[in-house]
N, C-alpha and C positions, 0 to 999 in steps of 0.2 A: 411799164413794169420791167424788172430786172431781173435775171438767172442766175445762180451765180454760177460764176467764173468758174473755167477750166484751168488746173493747176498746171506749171510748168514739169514736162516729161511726164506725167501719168497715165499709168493705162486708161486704158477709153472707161465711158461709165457703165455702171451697171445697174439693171432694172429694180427698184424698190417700186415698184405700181409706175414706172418713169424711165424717160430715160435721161436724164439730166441731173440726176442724185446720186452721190458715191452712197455704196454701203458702209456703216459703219464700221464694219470689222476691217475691211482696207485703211481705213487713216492712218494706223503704225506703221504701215509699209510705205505709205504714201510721203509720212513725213520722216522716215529714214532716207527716201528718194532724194527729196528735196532737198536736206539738210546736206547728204552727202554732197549732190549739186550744188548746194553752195561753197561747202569746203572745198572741191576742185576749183570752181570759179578764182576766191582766193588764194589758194595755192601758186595758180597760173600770174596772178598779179601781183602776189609780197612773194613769191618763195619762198614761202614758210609751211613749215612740215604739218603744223597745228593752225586749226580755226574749226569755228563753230558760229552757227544764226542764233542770233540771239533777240526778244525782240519782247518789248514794253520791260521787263524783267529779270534779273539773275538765272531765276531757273525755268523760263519760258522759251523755248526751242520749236521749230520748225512746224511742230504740231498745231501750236498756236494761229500758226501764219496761214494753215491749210483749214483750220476749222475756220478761220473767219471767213476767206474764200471760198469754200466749199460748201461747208453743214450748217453757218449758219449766217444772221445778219445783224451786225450790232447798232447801239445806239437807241440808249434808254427811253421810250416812250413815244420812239419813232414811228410814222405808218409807215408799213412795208407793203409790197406785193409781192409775193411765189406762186409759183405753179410747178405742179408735180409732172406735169404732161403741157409740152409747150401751146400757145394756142388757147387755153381751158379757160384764164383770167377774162371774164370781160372788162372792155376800156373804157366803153364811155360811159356806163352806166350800172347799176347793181343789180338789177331783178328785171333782166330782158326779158320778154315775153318767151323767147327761147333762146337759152346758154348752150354755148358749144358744149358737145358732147351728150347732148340734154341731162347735164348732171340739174342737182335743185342747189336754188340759192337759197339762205338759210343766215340773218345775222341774231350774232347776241352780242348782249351790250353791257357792260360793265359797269354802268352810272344810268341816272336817270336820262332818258331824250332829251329835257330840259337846261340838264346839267351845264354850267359853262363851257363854252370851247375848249379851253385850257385843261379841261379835269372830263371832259366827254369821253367815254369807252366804247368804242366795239369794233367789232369785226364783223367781214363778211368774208362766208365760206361757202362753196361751190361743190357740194356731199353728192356721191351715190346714190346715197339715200337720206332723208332728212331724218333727223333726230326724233320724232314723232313716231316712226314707225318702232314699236315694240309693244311690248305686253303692259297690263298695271302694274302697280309698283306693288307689294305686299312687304307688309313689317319684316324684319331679319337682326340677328346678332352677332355677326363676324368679328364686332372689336368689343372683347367685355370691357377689357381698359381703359376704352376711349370714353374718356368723359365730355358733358359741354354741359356751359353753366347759362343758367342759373342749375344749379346740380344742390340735393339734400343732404347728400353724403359726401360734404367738405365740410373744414373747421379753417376760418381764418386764426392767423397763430403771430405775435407780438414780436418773438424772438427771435435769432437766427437757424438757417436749420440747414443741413449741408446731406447730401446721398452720396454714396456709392455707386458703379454703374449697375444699369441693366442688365443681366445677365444674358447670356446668347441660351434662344429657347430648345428643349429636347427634340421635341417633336417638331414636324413637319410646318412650318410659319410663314406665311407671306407679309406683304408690309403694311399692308390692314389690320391684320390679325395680329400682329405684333409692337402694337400702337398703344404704349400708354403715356398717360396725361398726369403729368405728375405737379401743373398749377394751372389755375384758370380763373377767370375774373368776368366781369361786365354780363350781358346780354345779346346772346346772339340773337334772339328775334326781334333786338332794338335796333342790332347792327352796331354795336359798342362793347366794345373788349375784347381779349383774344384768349388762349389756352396754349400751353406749353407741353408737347408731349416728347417721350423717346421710343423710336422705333425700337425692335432687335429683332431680325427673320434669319430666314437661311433658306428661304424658294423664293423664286418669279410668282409674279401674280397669271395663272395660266387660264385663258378664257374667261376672263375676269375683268372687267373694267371698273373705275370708280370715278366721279366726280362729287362735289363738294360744296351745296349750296347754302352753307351756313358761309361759308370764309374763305381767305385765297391762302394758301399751304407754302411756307417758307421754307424750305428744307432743307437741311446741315447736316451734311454726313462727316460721322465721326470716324469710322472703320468700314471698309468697302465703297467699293463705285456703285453707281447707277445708271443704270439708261431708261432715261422717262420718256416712254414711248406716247405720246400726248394728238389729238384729232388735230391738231397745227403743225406737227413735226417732230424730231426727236431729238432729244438733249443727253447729255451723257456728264454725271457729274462724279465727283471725286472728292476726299476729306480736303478740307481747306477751297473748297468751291460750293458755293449755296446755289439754289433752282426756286425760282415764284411757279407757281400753279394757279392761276387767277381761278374763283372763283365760279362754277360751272365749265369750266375745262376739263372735257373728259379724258383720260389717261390711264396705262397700267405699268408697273414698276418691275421694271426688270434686274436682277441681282447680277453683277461682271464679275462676282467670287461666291465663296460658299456661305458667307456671314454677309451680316450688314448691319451697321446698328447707327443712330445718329438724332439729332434734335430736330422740332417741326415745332414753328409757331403758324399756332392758326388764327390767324386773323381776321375776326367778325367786324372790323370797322371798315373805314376809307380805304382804297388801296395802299400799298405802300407805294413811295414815291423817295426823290432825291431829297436831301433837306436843303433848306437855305443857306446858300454860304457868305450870306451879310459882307462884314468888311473884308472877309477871307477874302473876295473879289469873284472873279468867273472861273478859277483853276482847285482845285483841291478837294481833298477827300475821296470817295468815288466816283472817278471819271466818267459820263454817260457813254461816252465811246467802248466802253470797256465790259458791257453790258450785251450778250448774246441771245439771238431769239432762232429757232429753224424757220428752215425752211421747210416748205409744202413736202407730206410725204404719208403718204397712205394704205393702208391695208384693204385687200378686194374678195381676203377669203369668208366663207360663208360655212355656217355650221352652230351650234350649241352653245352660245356665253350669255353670260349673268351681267348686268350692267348694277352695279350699286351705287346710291345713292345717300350722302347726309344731308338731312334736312328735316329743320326746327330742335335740331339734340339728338335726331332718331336715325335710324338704319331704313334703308329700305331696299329692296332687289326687284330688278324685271328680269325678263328672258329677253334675248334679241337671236336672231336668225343670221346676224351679218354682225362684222366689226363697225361698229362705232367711229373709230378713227378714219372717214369716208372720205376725207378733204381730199381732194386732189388738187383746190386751188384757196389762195385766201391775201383778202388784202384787209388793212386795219392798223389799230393800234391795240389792241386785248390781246395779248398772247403769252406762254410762256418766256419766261428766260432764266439766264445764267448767269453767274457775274464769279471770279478768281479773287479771291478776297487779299491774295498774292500780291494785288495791284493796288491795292490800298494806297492812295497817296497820305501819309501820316503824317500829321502836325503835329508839333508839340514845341516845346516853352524854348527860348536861345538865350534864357537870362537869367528868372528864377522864379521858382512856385511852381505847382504841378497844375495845369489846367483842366477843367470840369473834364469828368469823363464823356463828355455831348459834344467834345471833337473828335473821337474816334466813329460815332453817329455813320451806320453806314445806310440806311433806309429808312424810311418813318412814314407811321401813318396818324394823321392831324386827328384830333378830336373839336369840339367845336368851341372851344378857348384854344386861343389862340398862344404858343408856347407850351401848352399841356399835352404831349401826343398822348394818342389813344395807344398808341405802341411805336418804340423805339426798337431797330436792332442792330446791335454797336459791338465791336471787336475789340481786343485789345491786343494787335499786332507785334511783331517784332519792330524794336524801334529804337534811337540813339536816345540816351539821358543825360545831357546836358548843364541842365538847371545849376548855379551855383547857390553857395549855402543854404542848402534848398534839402528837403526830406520827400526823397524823390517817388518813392511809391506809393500807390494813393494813398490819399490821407484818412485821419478820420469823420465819417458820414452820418448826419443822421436825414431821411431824404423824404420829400413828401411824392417821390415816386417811390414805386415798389419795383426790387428786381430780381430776378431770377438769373442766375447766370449756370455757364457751361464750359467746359473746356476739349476743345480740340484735337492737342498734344502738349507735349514739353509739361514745362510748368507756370503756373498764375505768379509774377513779381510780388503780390502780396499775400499769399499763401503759399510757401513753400513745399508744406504733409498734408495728405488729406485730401485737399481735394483734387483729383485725375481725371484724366480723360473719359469722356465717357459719364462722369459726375454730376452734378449739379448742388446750387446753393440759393435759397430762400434770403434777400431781407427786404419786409414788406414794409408797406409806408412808416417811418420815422423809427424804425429798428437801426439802434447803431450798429454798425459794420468800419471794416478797415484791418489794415495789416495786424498778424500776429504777432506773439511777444517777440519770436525769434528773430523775425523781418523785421521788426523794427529796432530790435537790439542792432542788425547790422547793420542799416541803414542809417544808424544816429551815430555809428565811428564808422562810416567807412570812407576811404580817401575820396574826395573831390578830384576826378578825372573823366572822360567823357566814358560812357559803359553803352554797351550796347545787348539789349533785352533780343535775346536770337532763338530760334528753334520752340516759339511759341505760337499758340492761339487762344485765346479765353472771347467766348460771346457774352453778351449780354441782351436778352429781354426785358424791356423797362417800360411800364405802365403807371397812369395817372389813377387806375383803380388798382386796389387792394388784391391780392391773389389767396385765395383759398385752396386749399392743399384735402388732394381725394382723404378717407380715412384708410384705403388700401396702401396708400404712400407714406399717410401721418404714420401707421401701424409695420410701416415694414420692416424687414431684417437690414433694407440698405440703409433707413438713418442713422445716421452715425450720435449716436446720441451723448457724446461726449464733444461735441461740435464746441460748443461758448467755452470751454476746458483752456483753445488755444490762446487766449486772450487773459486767463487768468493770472501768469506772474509778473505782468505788465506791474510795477512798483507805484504807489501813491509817490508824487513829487513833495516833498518834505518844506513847508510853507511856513 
């Protein structure tokens, strides 16, 4: 098994339940350390006044270089081993009769035992205390918003439909309680389809834990950071970086500002996974390398918390005596991670035509036809446009998938008004969609020269099933219900 690495010039480490794991709050200091270290280094060799580390990216600096070293370990679907206290991992086997420390060993599994090699999940963790020790569950209602379907109170809807954001809530909100579901499809106790919801809080979730046994939790923050404090380790995410939660991973969500608002697909099918990149070859799209998991790091205090639970559509809560988050060691493949959406390697057209939007495809989870995902979820990053005699922003759609999209910042290349950050847009299977009148007024005279689309993000969630929309969402103030309006002085072509 491996530790990680000790960064060059840094203070010694300090104790999170360990002694081998920086705290998180040192990284800024750690990667100004470094960064400045490198600047001398070059200094010393070009004599030059200016330099800076720079590294996968434009705007990827020092910090980078320290989190892969340090906090976490990359490489998409890789098994790892960490240990929070050196020593704790056993080597040659998983359930010795006695594990150092006499912690308990303890796996879950992500697939069935049966499952093929290739698509096999789990982990084994080395807890305080095993997962079993707590109270019954009892019913509870902490998220009224949070829907999961099969749900009574949706309406599937033919035409397009676009929102407004979230608003940031009055009162006091955690990231449970500040969780609504604004489209959902399939069946979660089939294990098919997923739900689209938007956060908006302004507290930590305190003594509180949650895990999530309908789906694995995609999460996209649109305004404010995160630190997902999770029983595997901890992860710290930011707008323009996403976080997986697999599935029975338990976790509690800590806010790094005063707000926080952002999208979560919950995913009740397969997990999500890289997609195939056919003649593309073995390079491109999102690189597995580029894909971050923690390391071992755990909490040993004892006292009063609620562990909550979703499962079968419902709320439930126990009491526990101790933190949940008990791992001190764990090796596997089942675990959170992170992935900088920044690193997006993007393909696109070097001749002419605009290519399906299933090459900007950053995860996918398969359904059981083959090419039909059960859930796609796809970006539309900053990127060169190229294409000649070509009508370069997407074109017009009519789609036997259904998709929900979202934006980031900046703005979407094919809606210019309308829809923002923080937004959302409905068009469900075979609704036409596509650029606006005014988008495409300027797209149809604008000079052929290469353009480059910068200071943007627009996601998409894209399903083989249909998405039904709460009547809390159909009904609200945020529909913008002049939405099809943009599309109307589009002129009949004179034949």
């Amino acid at each position: 098994h491996a530790t990680p690495a000790k960064p060059p010039s840094a203070p010694p480490p300090l104790p999170y339940g360990s002694g081998n794991r920086w705290e998180v709050g040192q990284l800024p200091t750690l990667a100004i350390s470094l960064q400045n270290e490198n600047a001398e280094n070059q200094e010393r060799e070009s004599g030059s006044q200016k330099s800076s580390l720079k590294i996968f990216g434009p705007d990827s600096v020092s910090l980078m270089y320290l989190l892969i070293m340090v906090n976490t370990q990359s490489g998409f679907g890789n098994t790892f081993s960490t240990e929070a206290i050196a020593g704790t991992l056993p080597l040659q086997q998983n359930s010795p009769q006695k594990t150092p420390l006499g912690l308990y060993p303890e796996q879950i599994s992500g697939s069935a035992f049966t499952a093929p090699r290739h698509e096999n999940l789990r982990t084994w963790m080395y807890r305080t205390l095993p997962s079993v020790v707590q109270g019954n569950f009892g019913p509870t209602r902490p998220a009224p918003h949070w829907k999961s379907s099969p749900a009574e109170d949706i309406e599937f809807v033919p035409h397009p439909l676009r929102w407004a954001p979230v608003p940031s809530p009055s009162a006091p909100t955690d990231w449970i309680e500040g969780m609504h579901t604004q489209v959902l499809n399939g069946d979660l106790r089939s294990q098919i389809g997923c739900a689209t919801h938007i956060y908006s809080c302004n507290r930590s979730m305190k003594d509180r834990y949650f895990y999530n046994s309908d789906g694995e939790l995609l999460i996209v923050p649109e305004q404010g950071a995160l630190r997902l404090h999770t029983e595997l380790g901890i992860l710290e995410i930011e707008p323009l970086e996403i976080a997986v939660i697999p599935r029975g991973i338990r976790f509690r969500v800590e806010l790094l500002g005063p707000t926080a608002r952002g999208y979560v697909c919950e995913n009740y099918g397969a997990p999500f996974r890289l997609p195939s990149l056919g003649v593309i070859g073995s390079n491109g799209l999102a690189h597995p390398r580029h894909f971050f998991y923690p390391v071992a790091a755990f909490e040993s205090q004892t006292g009063d918390f609620e562990i909550l639970t979703k499962f079968a559509g419902r709320f439930f809560k126990s009491s526990l005596r101790h933190s949940p988050l008990n791992v001190v060691a764990w090796y596997g493949n089942y675990a959170p991670y992170k992935y900088d959406l920044r690193q997006f390697n993007t393909i696109n057209t070097v001749s002419y035509d605009h290519p399906d939007p299933s090459i900007f495809t950053v995860l996918t989870s398969p359904s059981d036809t083959p090419g039909m995902a059960n859930v796609d979820f796809v970006i539309f990053p900053p990127r060169w446009m190229v294409a000649e005699n070509t009508f370069r922003p997407p074109y017009y759609h009519r789609n036997v998938m259904s998709e929900y999209m979202g934006l980031l910042t900046g703005v979407y290349d094919a809606k210019e008004e309308g829809f923002v950050p923080g937004g959302g847009s409905l068009h469900n299977c075979m609704t036409g969609h596509g650029p606006d009148a005014v988008t495409f007024e300027k797209a149809t005279t604008a000079e052929f020269k290469p353009q480059k689309i910068e200071h943007t993000m627009a996601i998409m969630i894209e399903s083989r099933y249909a998405f039904g929309v709460p009547f809390e969402v159909l009904n609200s103030s945020r529909l913008q219900t002049d939405y099809s309006q943009c599309w109307q002085p589009l002129k009949p072509t004179p034949v």
